[in-house]
N, C-alpha and C positions, 0 to 999 in steps of 0.2 A: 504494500500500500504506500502511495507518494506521502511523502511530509508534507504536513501541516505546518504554512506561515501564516502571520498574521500581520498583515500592513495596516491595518487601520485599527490602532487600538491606543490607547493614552494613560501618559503619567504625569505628574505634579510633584514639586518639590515642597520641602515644610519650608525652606527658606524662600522660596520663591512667594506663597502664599504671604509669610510674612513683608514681605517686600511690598508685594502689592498692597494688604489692609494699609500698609504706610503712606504709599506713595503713591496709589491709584486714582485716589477721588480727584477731583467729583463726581464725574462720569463713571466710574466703576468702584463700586463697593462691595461688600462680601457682608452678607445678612442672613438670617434663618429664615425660613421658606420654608412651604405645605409639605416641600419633599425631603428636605432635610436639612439638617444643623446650619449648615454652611451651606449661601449657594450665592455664585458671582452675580452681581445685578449689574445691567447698563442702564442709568437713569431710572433705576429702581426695577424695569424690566429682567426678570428672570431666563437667563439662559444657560447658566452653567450650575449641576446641582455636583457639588464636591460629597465622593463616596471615599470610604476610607481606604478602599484599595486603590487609591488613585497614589497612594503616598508609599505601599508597603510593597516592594519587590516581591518579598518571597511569600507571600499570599497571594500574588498573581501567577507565580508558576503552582502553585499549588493548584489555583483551578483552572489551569493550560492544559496543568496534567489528567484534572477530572474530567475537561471537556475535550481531551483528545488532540489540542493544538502541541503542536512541536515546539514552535518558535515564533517569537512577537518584535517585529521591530517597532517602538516604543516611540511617540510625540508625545506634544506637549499640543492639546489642544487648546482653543482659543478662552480666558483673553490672549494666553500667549505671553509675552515680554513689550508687544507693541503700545500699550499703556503708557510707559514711561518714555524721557526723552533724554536722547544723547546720552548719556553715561549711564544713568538707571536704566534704561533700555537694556544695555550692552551687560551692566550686571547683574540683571534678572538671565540672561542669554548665558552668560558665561556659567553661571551658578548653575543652573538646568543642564545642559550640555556636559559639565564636569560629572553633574553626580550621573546623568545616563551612561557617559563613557567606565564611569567606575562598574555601572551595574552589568552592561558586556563585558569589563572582566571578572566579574565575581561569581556573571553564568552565562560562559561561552555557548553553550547548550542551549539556551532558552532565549538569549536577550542580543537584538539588535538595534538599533536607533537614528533617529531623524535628527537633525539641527534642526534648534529653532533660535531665529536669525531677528536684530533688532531694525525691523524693514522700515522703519520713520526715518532711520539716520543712512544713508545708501553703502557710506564708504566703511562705516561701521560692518554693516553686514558684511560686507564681500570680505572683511578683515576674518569677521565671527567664522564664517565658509572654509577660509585655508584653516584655520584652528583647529575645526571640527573633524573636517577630517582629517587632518592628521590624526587627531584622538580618537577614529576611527569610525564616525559618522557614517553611516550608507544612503544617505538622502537626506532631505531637506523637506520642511512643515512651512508653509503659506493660509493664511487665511483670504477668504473670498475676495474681502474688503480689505483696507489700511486707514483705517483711523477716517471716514468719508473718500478717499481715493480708492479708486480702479486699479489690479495690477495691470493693466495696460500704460500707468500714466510713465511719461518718459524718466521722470526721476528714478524709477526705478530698473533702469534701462543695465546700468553696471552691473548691478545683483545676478539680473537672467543671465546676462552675458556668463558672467562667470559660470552661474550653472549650468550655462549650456555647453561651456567651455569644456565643464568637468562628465557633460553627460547624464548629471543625476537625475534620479527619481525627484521626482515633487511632490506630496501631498496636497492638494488645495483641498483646504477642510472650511466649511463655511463659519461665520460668526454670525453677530446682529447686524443685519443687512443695512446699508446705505438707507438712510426713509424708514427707520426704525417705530418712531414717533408717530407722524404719519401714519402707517399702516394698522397703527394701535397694535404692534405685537405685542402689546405688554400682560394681554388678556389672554387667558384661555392655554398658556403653556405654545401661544401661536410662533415663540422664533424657535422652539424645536419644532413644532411639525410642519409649517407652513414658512417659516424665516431663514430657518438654515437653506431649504432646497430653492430659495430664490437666489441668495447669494452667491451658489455654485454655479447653478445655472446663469444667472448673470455674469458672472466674473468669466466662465467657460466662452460663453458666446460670445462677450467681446472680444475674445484670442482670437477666436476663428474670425472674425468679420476682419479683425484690425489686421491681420495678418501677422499674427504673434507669432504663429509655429514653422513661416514660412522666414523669421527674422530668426527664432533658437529651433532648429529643425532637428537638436540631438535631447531636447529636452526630454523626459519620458514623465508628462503631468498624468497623477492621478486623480480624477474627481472623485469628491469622495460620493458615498451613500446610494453607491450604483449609479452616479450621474446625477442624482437628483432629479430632474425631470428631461433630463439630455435626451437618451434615447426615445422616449415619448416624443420629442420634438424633429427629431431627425427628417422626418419628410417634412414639414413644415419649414423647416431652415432651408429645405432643397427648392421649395415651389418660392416661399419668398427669394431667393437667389435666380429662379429661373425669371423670376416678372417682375423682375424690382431691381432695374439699374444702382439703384443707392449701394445695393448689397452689395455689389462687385466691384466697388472702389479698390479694395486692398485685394480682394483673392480670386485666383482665375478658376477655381474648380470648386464643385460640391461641399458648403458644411459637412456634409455625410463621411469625407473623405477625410476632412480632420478629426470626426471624431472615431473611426477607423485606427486614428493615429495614435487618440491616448488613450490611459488607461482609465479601469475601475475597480472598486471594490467590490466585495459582494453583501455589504449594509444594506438590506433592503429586505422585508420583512414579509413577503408574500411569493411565492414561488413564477408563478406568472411574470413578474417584475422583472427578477433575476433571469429568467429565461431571454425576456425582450432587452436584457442588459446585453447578453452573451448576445445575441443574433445581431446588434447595432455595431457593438465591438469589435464582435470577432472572438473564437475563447483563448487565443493568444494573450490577448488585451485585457483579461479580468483577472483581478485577485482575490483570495480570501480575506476578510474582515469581518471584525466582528462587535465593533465602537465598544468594548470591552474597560472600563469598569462605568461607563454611564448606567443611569437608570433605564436607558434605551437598548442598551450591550446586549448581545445575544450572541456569546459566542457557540453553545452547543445549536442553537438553532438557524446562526448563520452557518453553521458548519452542516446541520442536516440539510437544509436547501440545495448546499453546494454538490454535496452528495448524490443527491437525488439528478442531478444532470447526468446526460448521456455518460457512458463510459468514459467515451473517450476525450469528453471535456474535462470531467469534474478534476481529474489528477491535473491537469494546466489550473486549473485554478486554486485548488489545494495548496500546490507550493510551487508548481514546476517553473512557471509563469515567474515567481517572487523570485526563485531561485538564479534565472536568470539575466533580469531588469536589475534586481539587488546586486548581483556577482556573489552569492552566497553560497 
């Protein structure tokens, strides 16, 4: 039976949390909530509920091993480090990255990791990049948004560069979207179910229109949560492309063909779903995940999904796929 990776799974540090209750506000503070003790608020809006395995290493392989997973390359999801500016950015970034790098060597077996990079300051980051991996980093963490910015905006033109320089993997993992306020996601638990997959999808479809992947073409971005609503969209970016000059400023061939290009997870909670991920993608193109220790995580049941694909998918998405993109 192929190995089990996990690309889409997340950790938090105790120093890092402390940093932010310091130096976060006013826009982001960390408050009790319906769903637990601790949970990160933007503008009081709820979108990050902190679980205690978010903090404990070896409780996490403990239930890797319950559920069957092999090995987890480990992020830091959002807020991330991008809170803070210029030097508290950089040493929330450093501080995160130190102790993931300690935690691949304490369990070569289990544990591999993302940089997460201080993306407000540009020069900062591409510094954070060579650092990481040296210390052994195998990819890189992006959220949707940056602080109201697009990753398209050209400031952050050196960051891509470099990682497309170096080839890596990317996570783009969504946060509280652009229009947060507006949308009133502050109700109804609405930027997990309805907030994060705008921000993916938004932040994805400006690449392709701007011609992002045709500028870092060795990039290998993963959107997270199967796409979000990418592959649902796929004919729809093709027919707007086919009748709408506007579209084809920057790129001479099919949305469908970029999104051919990147990858995904397999975060997505309905079998159907997953299937219509693999068929957009391609099953080269998808990974195992399992948003593992959120209140949303599912890693035995992202794993039975994965399972339940043809034969001769399910092992490319299992690990074989991670194994390759990662160099693992």
């Amino acid at each position: 039976m192929s190995k089990v990776i996990d690309v889409h799974t997340h950790m938090y540090t105790a120093g890092w949390l402390d940093l932010l209750k310091r130096k976060g506000g006013p826009d982001l503070t960390v408050e009790a909530g319906l769903d637990s003790p601790e949970t990160v608020c933007y503008k009081g809006a709820s979108f990050c509920v902190l679980e205690p395995p978010h903090f404990d290493f070896e409780l996490r392989i403990k239930n890797m091993e319950k559920a069957g997973v092999d090995m987890a390359v480990v992020s830091m999801p959002p807020p991330g480090v991008i809170w803070g500016k210029g030097e508290v950015c950089l040493e929330a970034a450093q501080m995160t990255n130190n102790e993931f790098a300690q935690a691949q060597k304490d369990h070569p077996e289990h544990i591999r990791w993302m940089a997460v990079l201080p993306w407000e300051t540009p020069e900062l980051a591409v510094e954070e990049i060579k650092r990481a991996c040296d210390m052994g980093a195998v990819a890189a963490i992006v959220h949707g948004s940056i602080s109201g910015r697009h990753l398209t905006d050209p400031d952050f033109a050196p960051v891509w560069q470099e990682l497309d320089d170096r080839a890596l993997p990317v996570l783009v993992h969504p946060t509280y979207p652009i229009g947060t306020e507006l949308m009133e996601l502050d109700r109804y638990a609405l930027i997990a179910s309805t907030g994060f997959m705008i921000d993916t999808t938004l932040a994805i479809s400006k690449m392709i229109f701007d011609g992002f992947f045709d500028r870092y073409p060795y990039l290998k971005i993963i959107a997270s949560h199967a796409g979000a609503t990418l592959p649902y969209l796929a004919g729809r970016f093709d027919r707007v492309w086919d009748t709408t000059e506007r579209a084809k400023v920057k790129i001479s061939k099919h949305p469908s063909e970029y999104l051919k290009h990147i990858y995904y997870d397999s975060v997505t909670y309905a079998q159907e779903a997953l299937e219509l991920c693999v068929k957009v993608a391609t099953p080269d193109h998808v990974l195992y995940g399992s948003d593992y220790p959120f209140n949303l995580g599912d890693m035995e049941g992202c794993l039975g999904r994965v399972n339940n694909l043809p034969e001769g998918v399910k092992h490319k998405v299992r690990g074989d796929n991670a194994e390759r993109i990662f160099n693992l």
